[in-house]
C-alpha positions as CSV (number, residue, x, y, z in Angstrom):
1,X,0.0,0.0,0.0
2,X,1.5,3.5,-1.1
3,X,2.7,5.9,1.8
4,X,0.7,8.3,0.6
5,X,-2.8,6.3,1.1
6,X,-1.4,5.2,4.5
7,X,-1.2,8.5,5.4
8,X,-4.6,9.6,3.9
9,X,-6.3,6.8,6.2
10,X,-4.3,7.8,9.4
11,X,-5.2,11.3,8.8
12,X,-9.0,10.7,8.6
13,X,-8.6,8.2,11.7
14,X,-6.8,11.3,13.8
15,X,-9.9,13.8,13.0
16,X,-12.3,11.5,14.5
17,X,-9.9,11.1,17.5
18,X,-9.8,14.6,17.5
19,X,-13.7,15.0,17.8
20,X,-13.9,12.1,20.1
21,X,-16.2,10.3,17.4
22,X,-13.7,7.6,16.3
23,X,-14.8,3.6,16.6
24,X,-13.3,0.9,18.2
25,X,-14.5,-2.5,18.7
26,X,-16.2,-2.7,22.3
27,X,-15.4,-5.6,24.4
28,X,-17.2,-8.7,24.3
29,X,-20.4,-8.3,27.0
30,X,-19.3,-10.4,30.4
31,X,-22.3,-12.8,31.1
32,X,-22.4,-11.3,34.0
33,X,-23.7,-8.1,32.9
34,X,-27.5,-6.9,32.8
35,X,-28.7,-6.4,30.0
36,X,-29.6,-3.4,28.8
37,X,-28.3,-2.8,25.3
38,X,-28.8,-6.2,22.6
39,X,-31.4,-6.3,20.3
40,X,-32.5,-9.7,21.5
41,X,-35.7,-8.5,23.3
42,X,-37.6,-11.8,23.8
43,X,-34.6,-13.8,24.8
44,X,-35.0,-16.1,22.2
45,X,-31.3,-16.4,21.2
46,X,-31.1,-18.5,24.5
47,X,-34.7,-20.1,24.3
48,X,-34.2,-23.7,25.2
49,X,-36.6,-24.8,21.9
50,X,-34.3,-22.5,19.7
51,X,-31.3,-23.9,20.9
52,X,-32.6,-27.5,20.6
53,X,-33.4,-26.5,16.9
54,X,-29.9,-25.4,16.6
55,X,-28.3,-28.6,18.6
56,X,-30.4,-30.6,16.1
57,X,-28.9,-28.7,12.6
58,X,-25.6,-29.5,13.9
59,X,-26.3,-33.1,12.0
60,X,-26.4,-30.9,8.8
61,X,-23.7,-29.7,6.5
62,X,-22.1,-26.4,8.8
63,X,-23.3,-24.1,5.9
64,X,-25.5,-24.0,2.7
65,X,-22.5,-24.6,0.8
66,X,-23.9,-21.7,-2.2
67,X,-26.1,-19.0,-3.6
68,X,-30.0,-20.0,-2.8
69,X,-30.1,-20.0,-7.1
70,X,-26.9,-22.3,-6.7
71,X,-26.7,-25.0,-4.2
72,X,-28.1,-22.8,-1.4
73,X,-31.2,-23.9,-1.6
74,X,-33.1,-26.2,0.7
75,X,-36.7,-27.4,1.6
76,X,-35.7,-26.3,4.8
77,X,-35.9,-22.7,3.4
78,X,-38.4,-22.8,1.1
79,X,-40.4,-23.9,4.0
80,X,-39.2,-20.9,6.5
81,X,-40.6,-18.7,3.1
82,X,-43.6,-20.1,3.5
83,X,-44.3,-19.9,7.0
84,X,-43.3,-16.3,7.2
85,X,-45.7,-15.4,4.4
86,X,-48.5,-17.1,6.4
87,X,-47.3,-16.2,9.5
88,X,-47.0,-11.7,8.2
89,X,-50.1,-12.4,6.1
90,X,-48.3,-11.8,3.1
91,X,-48.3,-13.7,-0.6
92,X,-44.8,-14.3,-0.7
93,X,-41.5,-14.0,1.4
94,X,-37.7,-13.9,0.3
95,X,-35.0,-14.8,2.7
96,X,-32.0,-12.2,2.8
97,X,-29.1,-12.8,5.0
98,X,-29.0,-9.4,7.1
99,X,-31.6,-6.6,7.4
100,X,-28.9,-4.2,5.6
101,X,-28.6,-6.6,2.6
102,X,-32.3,-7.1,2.6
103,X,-32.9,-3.1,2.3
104,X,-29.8,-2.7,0.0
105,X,-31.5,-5.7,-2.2
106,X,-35.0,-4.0,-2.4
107,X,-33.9,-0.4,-3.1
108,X,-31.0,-1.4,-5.4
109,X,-33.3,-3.3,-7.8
110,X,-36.7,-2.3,-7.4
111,X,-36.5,1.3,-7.9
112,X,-35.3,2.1,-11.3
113,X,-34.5,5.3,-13.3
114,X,-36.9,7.9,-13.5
115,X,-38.5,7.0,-10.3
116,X,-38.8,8.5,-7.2
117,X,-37.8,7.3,-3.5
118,X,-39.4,9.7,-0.6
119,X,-37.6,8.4,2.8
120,X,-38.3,9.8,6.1
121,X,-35.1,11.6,7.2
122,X,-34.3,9.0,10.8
123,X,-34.3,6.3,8.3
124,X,-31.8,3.2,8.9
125,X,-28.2,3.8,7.3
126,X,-29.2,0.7,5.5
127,X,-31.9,2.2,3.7
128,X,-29.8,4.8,2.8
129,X,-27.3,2.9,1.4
130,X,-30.0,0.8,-0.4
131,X,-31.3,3.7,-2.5
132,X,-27.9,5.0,-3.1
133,X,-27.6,2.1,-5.1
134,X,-30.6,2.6,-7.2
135,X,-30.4,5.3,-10.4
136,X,-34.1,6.5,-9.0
137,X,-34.0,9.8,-7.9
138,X,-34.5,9.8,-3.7
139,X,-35.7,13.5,-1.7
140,X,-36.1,12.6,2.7
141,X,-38.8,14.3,3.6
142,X,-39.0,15.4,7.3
143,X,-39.5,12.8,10.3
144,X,-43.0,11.8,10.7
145,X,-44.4,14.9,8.4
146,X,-46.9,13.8,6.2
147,X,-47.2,17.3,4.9
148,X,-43.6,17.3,4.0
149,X,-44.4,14.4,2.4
150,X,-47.2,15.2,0.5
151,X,-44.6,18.5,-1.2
152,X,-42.2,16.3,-1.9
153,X,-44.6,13.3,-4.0
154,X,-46.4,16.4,-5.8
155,X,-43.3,17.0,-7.6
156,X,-42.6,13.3,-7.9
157,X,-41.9,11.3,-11.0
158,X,-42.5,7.4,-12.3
159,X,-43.3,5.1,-9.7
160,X,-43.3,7.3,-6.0
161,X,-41.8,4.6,-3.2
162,X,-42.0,5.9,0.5
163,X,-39.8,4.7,3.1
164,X,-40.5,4.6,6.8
165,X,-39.4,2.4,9.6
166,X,-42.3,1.2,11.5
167,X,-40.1,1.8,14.9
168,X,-36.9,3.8,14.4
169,X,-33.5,2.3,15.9
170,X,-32.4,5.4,17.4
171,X,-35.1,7.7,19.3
172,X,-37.5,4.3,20.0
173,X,-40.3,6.3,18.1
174,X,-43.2,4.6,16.1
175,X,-44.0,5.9,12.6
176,X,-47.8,7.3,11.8
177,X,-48.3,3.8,10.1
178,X,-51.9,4.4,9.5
179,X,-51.6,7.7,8.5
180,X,-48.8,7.1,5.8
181,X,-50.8,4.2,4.5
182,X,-53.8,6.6,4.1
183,X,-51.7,9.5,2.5
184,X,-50.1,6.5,0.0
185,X,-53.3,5.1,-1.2
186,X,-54.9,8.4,-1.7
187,X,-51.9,9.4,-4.1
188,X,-50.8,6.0,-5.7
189,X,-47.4,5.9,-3.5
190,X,-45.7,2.5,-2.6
191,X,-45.0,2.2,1.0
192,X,-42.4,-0.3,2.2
193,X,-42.2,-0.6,5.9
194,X,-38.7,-1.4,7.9
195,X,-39.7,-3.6,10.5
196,X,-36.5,-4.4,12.1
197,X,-37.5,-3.5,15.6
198,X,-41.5,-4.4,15.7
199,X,-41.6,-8.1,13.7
200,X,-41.9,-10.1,16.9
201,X,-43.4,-7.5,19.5
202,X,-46.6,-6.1,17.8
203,X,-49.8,-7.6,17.3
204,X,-51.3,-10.3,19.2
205,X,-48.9,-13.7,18.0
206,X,-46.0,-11.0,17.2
207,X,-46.5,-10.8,13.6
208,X,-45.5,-7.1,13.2
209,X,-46.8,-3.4,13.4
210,X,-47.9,-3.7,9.9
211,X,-50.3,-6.5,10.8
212,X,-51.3,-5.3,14.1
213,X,-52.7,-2.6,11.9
214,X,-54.5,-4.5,9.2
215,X,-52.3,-2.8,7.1
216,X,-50.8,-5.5,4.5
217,X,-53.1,-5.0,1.4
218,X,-51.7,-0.9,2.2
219,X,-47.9,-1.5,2.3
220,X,-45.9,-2.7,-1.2
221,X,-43.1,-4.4,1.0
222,X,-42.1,-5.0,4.6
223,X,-38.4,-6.0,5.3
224,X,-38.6,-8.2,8.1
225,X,-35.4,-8.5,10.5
226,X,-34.8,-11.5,12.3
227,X,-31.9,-10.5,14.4
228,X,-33.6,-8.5,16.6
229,X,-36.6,-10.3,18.2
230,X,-36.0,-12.9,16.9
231,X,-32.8,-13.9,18.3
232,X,-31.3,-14.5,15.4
233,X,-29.6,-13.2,12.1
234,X,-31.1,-12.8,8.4
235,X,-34.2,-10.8,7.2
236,X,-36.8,-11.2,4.5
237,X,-38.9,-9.1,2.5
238,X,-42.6,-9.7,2.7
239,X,-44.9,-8.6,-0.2
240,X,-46.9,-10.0,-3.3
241,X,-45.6,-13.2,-5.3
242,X,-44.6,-11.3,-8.4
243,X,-42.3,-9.5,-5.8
244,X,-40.6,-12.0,-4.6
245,X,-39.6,-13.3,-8.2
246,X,-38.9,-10.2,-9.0
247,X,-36.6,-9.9,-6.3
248,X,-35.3,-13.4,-7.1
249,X,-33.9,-12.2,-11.1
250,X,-32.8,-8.5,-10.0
251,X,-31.6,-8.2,-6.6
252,X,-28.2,-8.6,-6.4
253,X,-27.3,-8.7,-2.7
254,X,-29.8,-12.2,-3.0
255,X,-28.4,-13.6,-6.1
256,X,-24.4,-13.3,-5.5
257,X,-24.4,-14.0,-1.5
258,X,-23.7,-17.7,-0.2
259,X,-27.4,-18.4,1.3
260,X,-28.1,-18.7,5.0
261,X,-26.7,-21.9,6.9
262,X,-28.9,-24.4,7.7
263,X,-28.7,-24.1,12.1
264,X,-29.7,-20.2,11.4
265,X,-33.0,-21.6,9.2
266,X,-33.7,-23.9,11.9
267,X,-33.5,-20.9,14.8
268,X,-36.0,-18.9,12.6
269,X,-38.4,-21.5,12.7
270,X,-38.2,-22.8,15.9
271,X,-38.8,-18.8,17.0
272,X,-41.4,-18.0,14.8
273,X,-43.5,-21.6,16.2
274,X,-43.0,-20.1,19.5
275,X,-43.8,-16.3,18.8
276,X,-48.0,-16.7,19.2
277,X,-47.4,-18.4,22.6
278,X,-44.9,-15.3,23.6
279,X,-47.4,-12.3,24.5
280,X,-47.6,-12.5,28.3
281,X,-43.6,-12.0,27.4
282,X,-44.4,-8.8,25.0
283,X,-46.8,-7.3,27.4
284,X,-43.9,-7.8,30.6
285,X,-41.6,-5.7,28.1
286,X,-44.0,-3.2,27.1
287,X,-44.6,-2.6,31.2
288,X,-41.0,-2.7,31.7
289,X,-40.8,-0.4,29.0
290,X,-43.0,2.1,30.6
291,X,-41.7,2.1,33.7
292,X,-37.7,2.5,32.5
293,X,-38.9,5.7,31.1
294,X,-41.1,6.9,34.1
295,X,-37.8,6.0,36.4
296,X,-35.0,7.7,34.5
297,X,-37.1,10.9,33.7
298,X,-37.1,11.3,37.5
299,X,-33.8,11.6,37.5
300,X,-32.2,15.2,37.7
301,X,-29.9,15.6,34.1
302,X,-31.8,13.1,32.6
303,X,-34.2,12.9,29.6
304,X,-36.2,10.0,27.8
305,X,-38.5,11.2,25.1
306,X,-42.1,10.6,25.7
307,X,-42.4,8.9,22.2
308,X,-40.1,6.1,22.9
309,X,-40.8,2.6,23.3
310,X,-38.6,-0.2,23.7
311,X,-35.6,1.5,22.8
312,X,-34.8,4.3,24.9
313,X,-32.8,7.2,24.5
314,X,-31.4,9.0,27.2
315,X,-30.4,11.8,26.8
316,X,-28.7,14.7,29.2
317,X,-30.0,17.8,30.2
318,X,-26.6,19.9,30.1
319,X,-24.8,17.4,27.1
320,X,-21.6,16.4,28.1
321,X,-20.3,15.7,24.6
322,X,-18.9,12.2,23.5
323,X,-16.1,11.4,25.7
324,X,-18.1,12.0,28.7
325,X,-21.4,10.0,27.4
326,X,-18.8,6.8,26.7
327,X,-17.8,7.4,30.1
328,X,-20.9,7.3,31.6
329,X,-21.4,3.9,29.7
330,X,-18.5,2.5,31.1
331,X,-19.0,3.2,34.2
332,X,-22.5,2.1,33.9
333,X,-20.9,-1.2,32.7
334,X,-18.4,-1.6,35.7
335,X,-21.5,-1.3,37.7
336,X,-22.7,-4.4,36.1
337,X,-24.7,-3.1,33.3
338,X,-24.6,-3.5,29.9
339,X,-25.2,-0.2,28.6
340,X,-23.3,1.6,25.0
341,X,-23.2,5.2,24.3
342,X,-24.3,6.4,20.6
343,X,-22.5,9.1,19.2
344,X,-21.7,10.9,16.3
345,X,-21.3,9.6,13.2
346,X,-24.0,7.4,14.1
347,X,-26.4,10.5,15.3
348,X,-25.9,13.7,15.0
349,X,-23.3,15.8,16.4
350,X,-24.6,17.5,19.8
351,X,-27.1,14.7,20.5
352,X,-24.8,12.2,21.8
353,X,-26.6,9.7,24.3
354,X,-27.1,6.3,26.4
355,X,-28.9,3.9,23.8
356,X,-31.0,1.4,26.4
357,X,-32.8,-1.5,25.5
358,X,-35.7,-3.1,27.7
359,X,-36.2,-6.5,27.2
360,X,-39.1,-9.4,28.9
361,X,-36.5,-10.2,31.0
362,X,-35.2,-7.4,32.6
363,X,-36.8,-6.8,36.0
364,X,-38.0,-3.2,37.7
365,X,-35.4,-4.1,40.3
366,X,-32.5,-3.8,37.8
367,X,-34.1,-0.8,36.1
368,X,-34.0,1.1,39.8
369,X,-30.2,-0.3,40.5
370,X,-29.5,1.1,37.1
371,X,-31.3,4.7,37.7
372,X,-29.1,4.8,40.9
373,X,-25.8,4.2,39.1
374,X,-27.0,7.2,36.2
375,X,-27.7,9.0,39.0
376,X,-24.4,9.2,40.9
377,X,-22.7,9.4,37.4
378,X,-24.6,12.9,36.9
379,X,-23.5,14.1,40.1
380,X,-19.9,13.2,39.4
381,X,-20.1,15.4,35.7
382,X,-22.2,18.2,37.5
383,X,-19.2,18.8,39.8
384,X,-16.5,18.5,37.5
């Protein structure tokens, strides 16, 4: 590698030093450690049927040895298709192997030149990415404006796509499903819905915010992540049968990417057979939920939006800036909990904050011990 580029990289590396914004790898979680931070908000990575689903997989071949139009493919997913469709109320589903390459396969080969993407601004870096692969021409429109909106697709060309997660992973806020839907059919717009953070908790067997909603004749596509509450890893987009096939020919993050291994097909089924019997589970989190928010907004220097749910923002009164925010996690983590600051790149500059995460099997005892430990690290920055 030239000097030259060494020196270009090192350079970029020291400004984000500089601003206190640069990323390492965190250390692996300790067992030990409360969790308030993974994505896993059912438990069901450690779900005694899922991991009997795994244990059993192990007999298989280690991976899917190809591409799904290779020698990927398996009744084994075919079958996990199927059930998804039924399961989201849906004509067809696709299997991706991450929620990014899921978004980047729908955007990069759906969309096509002359056409128009309208994304809500908060949307998912992987949505963005997605439609910068597509030669469609893409405007954001403000968060959760449906006027903005509604400027933006008057001036619109071809076929108008509008992109919205159904939860966002940052602020915890839910998007005006109902509403967009409304404001979609009314002008001939395509909605695809993100649900990375609701498949699994909404409705009344988990099958999404989307369905909860009756919404699924309303919404053109759903990208449904399975490494959230599902305990897992992969995605699949939900939509019509022509779609799917569709999605099969075109989409390039699908066609060229070794297919998913047969233990992680097995998880996903194993979970989704056990998400109807889970909603005692998604009621405890959505109570948990509440009361995380009710506890920390008693805190002096502290601030949860009202509009979150599930994930949890927490934000500081006077902001501390970057360096002190990671420091706050750690110490939140030497206390026992596993808790990660979010700062810029990631969100905007100025509104660095704790990212937490409730989960079914968190308990209000551990949500006061952690409110005690924020609390003493606000005194400590309040006197420094």
């Amino acid at each position: 590698m030239p000097t030259s580029l060494h020196q270009r990289l090192a350079a970029e590396l020291a400004r984000r030093e500089a601003a206190g914004t640069r990323r390492r790898l965190p250390a692996p979680p300790a067992p030990s450690l409360t969790d308030f931070s993974s994505n896993d908000y059912l438990g069901l990575s450690r779900h005694p049927q899922v991991l009997a689903a795994v244990k059993a997989a192990a007999q298989l071949p280690a991976g899917s040895t190809g591409s799904r139009l290779l020698t990927g493919n398996s009744v084994a997913a075919e079958a996990l298709e199927t059930q998804l469709a039924n399961f989201h109320g849906a004509e067809a589903a696709l299997l991706f192997n991450s929620g990014y390459a899921a978004n980047l396969g729908f955007f990069g080969a759906v969309p096509r030149r002359g056409d128009t993407i309208i994304y809500d601004e908060a949307s998912h870096a992987s949505v963005k990415d997605g439609i910068r692969a597509t030669p469609a021409t893409a405007w954001s429109f403000r968060h959760h404006d449906l006027a903005d909106l509604e400027r933006k697709a008057a001036r619109a060309t071809g076929t108008v796509f509008v992109a919205v997660e159904a939860l966002y992973s940052m602020d915890g806020d839910v998007a005006p499903l109902a509403e967009l839907a409304a404001v979609c059919q009314r002008l001939g717009l395509h909605l695809v819905v993100d649900e990375a953070h609701t498949n699994g908790l909404y409705g009344s067997r988990g099958e999404g915010l989307v369905a909860d909603l009756g919404l699924q004749e309303a919404v053109f596509a759903r990208i449904l992540t399975f490494g959230k509450a599902l305990g897992s890893q992969g995605a699949a987009v939900a939509g019509s049968a022509l779609l799917r096939d569709y999605l099969l020919n075109f989409s390039r993050p699908f066609i060229y990417t070794t297919a998913l291994p047969p233990a992680t097909v097995a998880s996903l089924a194993a979970a989704y057979e056990l998400l109807p019997e889970l909603q005692p589970a998604r009621e405890q989190l959505f109570q948990l939920s509440d009361y995380l928010k009710a506890t920390l907004n008693a805190v002096p220097g502290l601030h949860v939006p009202a509009t979150s749910h599930v994930i949890h923002p927490v934000f500081f009164t006077q902001n501390p800036g970057p360096a002190a925010v990671r420091a706050i996690a750690a110490a939140a983590q030497s206390a026992g909990f596993d808790v990660r600051a979010i700062v810029a790149p990631t969100v905007p500059a100025g509104t660095e904050r704790l990212r937490l995460i409730v989960h079914s099997f968190n308990t209000e005892a551990e949500i006061d011990a952690l409110a005690a430990v924020l609390t003493e690290c606000i005194g400590v920055i309040s006197t420094t």
